[in-house]
C-alpha positions in Angstrom: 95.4 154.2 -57.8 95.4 155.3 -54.2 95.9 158.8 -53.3 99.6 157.5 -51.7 100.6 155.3 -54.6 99.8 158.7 -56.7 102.0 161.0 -54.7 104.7 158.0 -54.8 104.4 158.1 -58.7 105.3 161.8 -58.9 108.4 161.2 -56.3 109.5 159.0 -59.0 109.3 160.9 -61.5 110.9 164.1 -60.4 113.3 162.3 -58.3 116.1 162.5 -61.4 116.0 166.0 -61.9 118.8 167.8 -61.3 117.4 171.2 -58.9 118.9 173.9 -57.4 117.4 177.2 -56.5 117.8 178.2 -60.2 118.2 176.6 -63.6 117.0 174.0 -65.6 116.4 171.6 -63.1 113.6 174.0 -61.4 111.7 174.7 -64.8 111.6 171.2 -65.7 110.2 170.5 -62.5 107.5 173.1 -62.3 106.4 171.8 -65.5 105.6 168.6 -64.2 103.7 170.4 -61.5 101.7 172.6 -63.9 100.9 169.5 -65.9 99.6 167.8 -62.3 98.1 171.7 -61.6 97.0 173.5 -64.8 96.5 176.7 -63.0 99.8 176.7 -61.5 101.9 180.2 -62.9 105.7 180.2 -63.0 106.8 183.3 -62.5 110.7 184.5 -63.3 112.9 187.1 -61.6 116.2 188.5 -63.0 119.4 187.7 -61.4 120.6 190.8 -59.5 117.0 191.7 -58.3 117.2 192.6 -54.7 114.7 191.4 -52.7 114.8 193.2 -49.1 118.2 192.7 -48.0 119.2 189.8 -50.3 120.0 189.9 -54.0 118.8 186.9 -56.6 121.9 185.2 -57.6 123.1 184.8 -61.2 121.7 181.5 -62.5 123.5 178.1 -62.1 122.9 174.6 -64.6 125.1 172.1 -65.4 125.5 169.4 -67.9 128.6 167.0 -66.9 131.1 166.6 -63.9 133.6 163.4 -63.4 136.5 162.8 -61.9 139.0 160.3 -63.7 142.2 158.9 -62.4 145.2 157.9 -64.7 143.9 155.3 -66.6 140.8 156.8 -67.6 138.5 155.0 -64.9 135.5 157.5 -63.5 136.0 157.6 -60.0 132.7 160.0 -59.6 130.4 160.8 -62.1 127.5 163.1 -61.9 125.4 161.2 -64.2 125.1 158.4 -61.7 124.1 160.5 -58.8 123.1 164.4 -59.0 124.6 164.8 -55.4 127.9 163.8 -56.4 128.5 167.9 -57.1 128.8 170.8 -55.1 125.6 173.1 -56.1 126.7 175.8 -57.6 130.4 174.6 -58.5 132.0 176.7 -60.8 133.7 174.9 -64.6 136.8 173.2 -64.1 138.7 171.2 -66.1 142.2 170.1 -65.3 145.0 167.6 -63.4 145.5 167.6 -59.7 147.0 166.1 -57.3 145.5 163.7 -54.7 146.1 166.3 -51.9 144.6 169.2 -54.2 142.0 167.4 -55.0 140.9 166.5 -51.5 140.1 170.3 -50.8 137.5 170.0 -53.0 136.3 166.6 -51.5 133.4 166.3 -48.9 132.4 163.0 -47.2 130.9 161.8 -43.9 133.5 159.7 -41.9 130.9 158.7 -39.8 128.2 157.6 -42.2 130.7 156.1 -45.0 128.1 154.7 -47.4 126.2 158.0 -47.9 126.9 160.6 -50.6 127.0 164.3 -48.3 124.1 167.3 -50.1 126.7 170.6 -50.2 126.2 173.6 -51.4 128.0 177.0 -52.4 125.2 179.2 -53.3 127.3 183.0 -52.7 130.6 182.0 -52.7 132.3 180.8 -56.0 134.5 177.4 -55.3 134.1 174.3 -56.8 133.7 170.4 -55.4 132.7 167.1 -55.5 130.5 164.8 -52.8 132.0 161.3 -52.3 130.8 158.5 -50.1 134.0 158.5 -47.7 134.5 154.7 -48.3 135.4 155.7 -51.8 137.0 158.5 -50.7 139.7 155.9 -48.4 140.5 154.1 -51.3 142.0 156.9 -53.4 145.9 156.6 -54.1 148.2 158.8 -55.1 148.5 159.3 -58.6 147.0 162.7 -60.8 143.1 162.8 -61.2 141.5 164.5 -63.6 138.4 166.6 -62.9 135.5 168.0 -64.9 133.0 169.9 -64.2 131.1 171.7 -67.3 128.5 173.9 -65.3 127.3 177.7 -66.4 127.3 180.5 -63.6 125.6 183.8 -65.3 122.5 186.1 -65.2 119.5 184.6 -65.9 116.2 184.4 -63.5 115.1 182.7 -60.4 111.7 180.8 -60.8 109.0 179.7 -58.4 105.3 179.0 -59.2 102.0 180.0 -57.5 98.5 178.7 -57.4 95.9 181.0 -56.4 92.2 179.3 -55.2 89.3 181.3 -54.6 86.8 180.9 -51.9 83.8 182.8 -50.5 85.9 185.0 -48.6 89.2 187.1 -49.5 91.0 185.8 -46.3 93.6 183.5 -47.2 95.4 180.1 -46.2 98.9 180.3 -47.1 101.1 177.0 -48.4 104.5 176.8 -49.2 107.0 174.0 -50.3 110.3 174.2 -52.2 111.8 172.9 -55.1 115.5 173.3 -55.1 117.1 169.9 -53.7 118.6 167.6 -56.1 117.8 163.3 -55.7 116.5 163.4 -51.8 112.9 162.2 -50.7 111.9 163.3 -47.7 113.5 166.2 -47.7 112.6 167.7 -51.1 109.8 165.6 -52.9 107.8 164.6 -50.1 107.0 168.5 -49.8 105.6 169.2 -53.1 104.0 166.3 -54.0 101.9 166.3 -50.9 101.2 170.2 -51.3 100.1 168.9 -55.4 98.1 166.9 -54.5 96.8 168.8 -51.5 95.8 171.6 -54.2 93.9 168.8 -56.2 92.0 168.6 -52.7 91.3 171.7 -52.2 90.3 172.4 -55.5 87.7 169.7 -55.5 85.9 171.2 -52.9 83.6 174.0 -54.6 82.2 175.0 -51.3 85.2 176.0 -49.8 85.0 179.4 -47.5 88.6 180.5 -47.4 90.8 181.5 -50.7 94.3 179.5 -51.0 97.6 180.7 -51.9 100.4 178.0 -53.2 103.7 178.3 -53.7 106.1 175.8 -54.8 109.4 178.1 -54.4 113.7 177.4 -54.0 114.2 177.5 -50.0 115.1 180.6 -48.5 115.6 183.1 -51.3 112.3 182.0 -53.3 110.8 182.7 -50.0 112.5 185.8 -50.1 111.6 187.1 -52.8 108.3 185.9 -52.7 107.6 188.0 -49.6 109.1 190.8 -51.4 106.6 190.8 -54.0 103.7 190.0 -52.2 104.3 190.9 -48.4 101.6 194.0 -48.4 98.8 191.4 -49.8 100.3 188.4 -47.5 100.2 190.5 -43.7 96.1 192.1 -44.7 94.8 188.6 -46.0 96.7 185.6 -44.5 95.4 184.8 -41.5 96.8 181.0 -41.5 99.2 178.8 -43.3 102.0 176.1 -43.9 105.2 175.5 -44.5 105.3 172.0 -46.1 109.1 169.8 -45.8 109.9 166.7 -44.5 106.3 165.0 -44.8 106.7 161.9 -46.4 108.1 158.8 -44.7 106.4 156.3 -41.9 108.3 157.3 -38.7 106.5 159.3 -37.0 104.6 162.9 -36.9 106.4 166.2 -36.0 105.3 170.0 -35.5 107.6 173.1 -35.4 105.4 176.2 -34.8 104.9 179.8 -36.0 107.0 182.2 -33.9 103.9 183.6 -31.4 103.4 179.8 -31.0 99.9 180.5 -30.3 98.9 181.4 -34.0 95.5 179.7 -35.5 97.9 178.2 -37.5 99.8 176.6 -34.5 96.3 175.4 -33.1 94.9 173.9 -36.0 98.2 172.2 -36.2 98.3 170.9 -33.2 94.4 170.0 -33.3 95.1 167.5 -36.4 98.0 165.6 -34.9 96.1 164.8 -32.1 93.4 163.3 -34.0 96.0 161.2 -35.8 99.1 160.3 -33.1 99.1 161.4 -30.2 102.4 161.1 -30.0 103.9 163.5 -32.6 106.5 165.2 -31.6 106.8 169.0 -30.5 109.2 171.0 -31.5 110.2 174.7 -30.5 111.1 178.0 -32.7 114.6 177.6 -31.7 114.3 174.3 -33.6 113.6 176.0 -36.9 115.5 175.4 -40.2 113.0 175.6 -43.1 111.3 178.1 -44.6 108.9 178.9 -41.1 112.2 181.0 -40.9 111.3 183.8 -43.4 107.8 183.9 -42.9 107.3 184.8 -39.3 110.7 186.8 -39.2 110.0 189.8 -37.3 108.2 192.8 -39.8 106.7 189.8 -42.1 105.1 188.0 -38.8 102.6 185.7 -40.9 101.3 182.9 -39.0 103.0 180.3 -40.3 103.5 176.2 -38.5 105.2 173.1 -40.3 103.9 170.1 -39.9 105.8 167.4 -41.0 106.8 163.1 -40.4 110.4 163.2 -39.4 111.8 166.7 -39.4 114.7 168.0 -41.2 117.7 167.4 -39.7 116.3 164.7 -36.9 116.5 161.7 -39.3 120.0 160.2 -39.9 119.6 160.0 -43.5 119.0 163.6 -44.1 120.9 165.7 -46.2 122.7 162.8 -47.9 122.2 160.1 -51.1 120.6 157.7 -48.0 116.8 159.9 -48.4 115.4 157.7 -50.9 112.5 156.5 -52.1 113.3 152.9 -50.9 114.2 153.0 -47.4 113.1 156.3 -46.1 109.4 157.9 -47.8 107.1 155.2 -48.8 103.2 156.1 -50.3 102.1 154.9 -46.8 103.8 157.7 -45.4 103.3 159.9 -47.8 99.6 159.4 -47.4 99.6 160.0 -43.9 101.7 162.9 -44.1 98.9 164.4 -46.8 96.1 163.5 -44.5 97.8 165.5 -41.4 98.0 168.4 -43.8 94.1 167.6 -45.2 93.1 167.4 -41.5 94.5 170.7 -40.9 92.7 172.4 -43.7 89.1 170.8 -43.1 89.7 172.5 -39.5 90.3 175.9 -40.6 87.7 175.5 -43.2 84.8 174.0 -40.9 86.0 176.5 -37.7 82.8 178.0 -37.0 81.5 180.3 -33.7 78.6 178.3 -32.5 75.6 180.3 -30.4 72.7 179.2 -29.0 69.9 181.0 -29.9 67.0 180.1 -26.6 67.4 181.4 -23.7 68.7 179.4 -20.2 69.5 175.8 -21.7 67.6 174.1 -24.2 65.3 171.3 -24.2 66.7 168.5 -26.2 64.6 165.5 -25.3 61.5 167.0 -27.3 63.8 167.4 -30.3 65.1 163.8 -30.3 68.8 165.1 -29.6 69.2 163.6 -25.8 69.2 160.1 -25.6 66.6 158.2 -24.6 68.9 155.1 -22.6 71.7 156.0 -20.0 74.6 154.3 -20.7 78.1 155.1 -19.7 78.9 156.4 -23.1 75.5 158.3 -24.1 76.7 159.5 -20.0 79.9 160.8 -22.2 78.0 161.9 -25.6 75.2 164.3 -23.1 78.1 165.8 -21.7 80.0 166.9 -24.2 76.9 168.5 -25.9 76.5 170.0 -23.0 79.6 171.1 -22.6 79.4 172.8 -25.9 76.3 174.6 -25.8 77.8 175.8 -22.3 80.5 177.8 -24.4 78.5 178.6 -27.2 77.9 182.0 -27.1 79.1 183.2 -30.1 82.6 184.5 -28.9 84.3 181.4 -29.0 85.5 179.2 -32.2 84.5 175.7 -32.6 88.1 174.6 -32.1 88.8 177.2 -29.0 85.5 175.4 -27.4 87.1 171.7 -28.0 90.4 172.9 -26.5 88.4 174.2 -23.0 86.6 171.3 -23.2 88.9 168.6 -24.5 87.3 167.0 -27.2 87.8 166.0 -30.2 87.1 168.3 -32.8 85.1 166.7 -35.4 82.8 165.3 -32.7 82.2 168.1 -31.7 81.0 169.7 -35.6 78.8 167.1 -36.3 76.7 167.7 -32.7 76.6 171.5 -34.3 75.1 170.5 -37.3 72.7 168.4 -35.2 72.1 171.4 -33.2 71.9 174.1 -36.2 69.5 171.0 -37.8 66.9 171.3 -34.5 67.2 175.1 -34.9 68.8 175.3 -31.5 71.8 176.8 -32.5 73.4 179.3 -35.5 76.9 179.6 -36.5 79.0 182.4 -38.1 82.5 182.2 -39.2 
């Protein structure tokens, strides 16, 4: 099975789980994880806990919602599609009207096929998402509606996975787990930040230690940075916020709040190597998580990368993100090997120097070449080009931004160089 089909299969399989940012629906689901990631620790924090200015909210599951008209017929039923409920909607059970009852309705007049993603996370009220053709053919008459959901004090959950390397600096990864049935907006991100662990953790000469959390949006980060924020601003020096990275339409970037983060770099390194036409986005574009982590006081150095942001794609936020039309295993896999690019960056981001004085001979150690062409014209000069900047103030990647070339050419003429004993690195 390819890595893509792989990350697909997992889509599947979480894809009927009912999440929010607590309950049921988020345990189950980081139990599939920890099955896919033995090492991967849920952790639980009590409703009420405050976490900087926010407080964790009383926990929410539910187990039944419909709406019936007079003759018994379910109009809406949460069984067939988790969206079909307002998160967080508080029990009802009763007869209302047609007009009472469209108070609590919420469609999309201008996409009428698509089931609407609402939520009520700190405000008590109760609802039902309805594709707005439906909606059009209601008629007057009484309906009844039935929602059997629990609101009270239990714990919010999230899960972390931490990776040692050779060094105590750390590269932080975050994705969420708190949508209900949506692809590209809620699976894509931790099934490509799975099975992005499984890569990492199959490389046992990794330099850098990685920290991964799969976490409810906003107050998972939250609390998260409550916990940890001490240990996250002395050891993180570069990280991810993984969403929207899973279908074929194109690549995107949203950066850290400096913009000019190693993070942000990296970021924008790996897209280049894979479309150069990935789109660019701003700090005032930011929606996700990016939000909490480089708020000013927390100021990690934090970048998205994603395929079609959040909020760009029509089918966002509504029962259209699926796993037919919109993420595919194709995109998937790409959207894991933008992220994978990234990482073998940061991990092979070395400060070449020379170590002969004036510039070195290469021709007596077989590393110029022997026929001038046009493109061993190109190959001389950007080895020249390198060794010109490699003084051992400069990172691999700085010197292929000055110079303009691409990065991975430019490691493997170090390790040629390092090989000849022209040159040493340090990290």
């Amino acid at each position: 099975m390819t890595v893509g089909n792989e990350m697909y299969e997992l889509c599947k399989e979480l894809w009927p789980i009912t999440r929010s940012i607590t309950g049921d629906g988020v345990r189950e689901t980081l139990s599939i994880l920890q099955r896919e990631l033995p090492n991967l620790k849920v952790h639980a924090v009590e409703s009420g806990t405050h976490v900087f200015d926010w407080q964790v909210p009383n926990e929410w599951n539910i187990s039944e919602a419909y709406i019936e008209d007079e003759q018994g017929e379910r109009i809406i039923d949460f069984k067939n599609n988790n969206l079909h409920i307002i998160g967080y909607s508080i029990p009802v059970d009763k007869w209302v009207s047609l007009d009472e009852l469209n108070k609590h309705l919420y469609s999309l007049p201008e996409q009428p096929n698509a089931i609407p993603y609402i939520t009520s996370y700190y405000k008590e009220r109760w609802g039902f998402c309805i594709t707005h053709t439906m909606r059009q053919q209601l008629n007057e008459q009484k309906y009844h509606v039935v929602i059997k959901s629990e609101l009270k004090p239990g714990v919010l959950n999230y899960a972390e996975l931490i990776i040692p390397g050779k060094k105590s600096q750390e590269v932080f990864i975050s994705t969420y787990v708190c949508h209900p049935s949506m692809a590209n907006n809620e699976l894509s991100g931790p099934v490509v930040t799975t099975q992005i662990a499984k890569y990492i953790q199959d490389n046992n000469d990794r330099n850098y230690t990685y920290r991964i959390v799969f976490i409810p949006e906003t107050i998972g980060s939250i609390t998260y940075l409550s916990k940890n924020i001490d240990h996250l601003k002395k050891n993180v020096f570069a990280g991810f916020n993984v969403s929207c990275i899973g279908d074929d339409r194109c690549y995107s970037y949203l950066p850290s709040r400096v913009g000019n983060s190693l993070s942000d770099r990296v970021a924008i390194a790996a897209l280049n190597l894979i479309d150069k036409s990935f789109k660019r986005y701003t700090w005032l574009d930011r929606g996700s998580d990016e939000r909490q982590y480089c708020a000013p006081g927390i100021d990690l150095p934090i970048a998205t990368i994603m395929r079609s942001k959040y909020g760009e794609y029509p089918e966002y936020h509504t029962s259209l993100d699926d796993l037919v039309n919109v993420v595919t295993s194709t995109g998937l896999n790409g959207g894991f090997n933008a992220l994978k690019t990234a990482l073998d960056i940061i991990e092979s981001n070395v400060y070449p120097k020379i170590e002969v004085f004036c510039e070195p001979q290469l021709g007596k150690r077989g590393l110029y070449p022997t026929l001038s062409t046009k493109e061993s014209g190109k190959q001389v000069r950007a080895m020249m080009n390198l060794i010109t900047y490699s003084d051992g103030s400069k990172s691999l990647l700085e010197i292929s931004e000055l110079i303009e070339e691409n990065y991975f050419s430019l490691l493997d003429i170090v390790k040629n160089l390092v090989n000849a004993e022209v040159m040493t690195v340090t990290y």
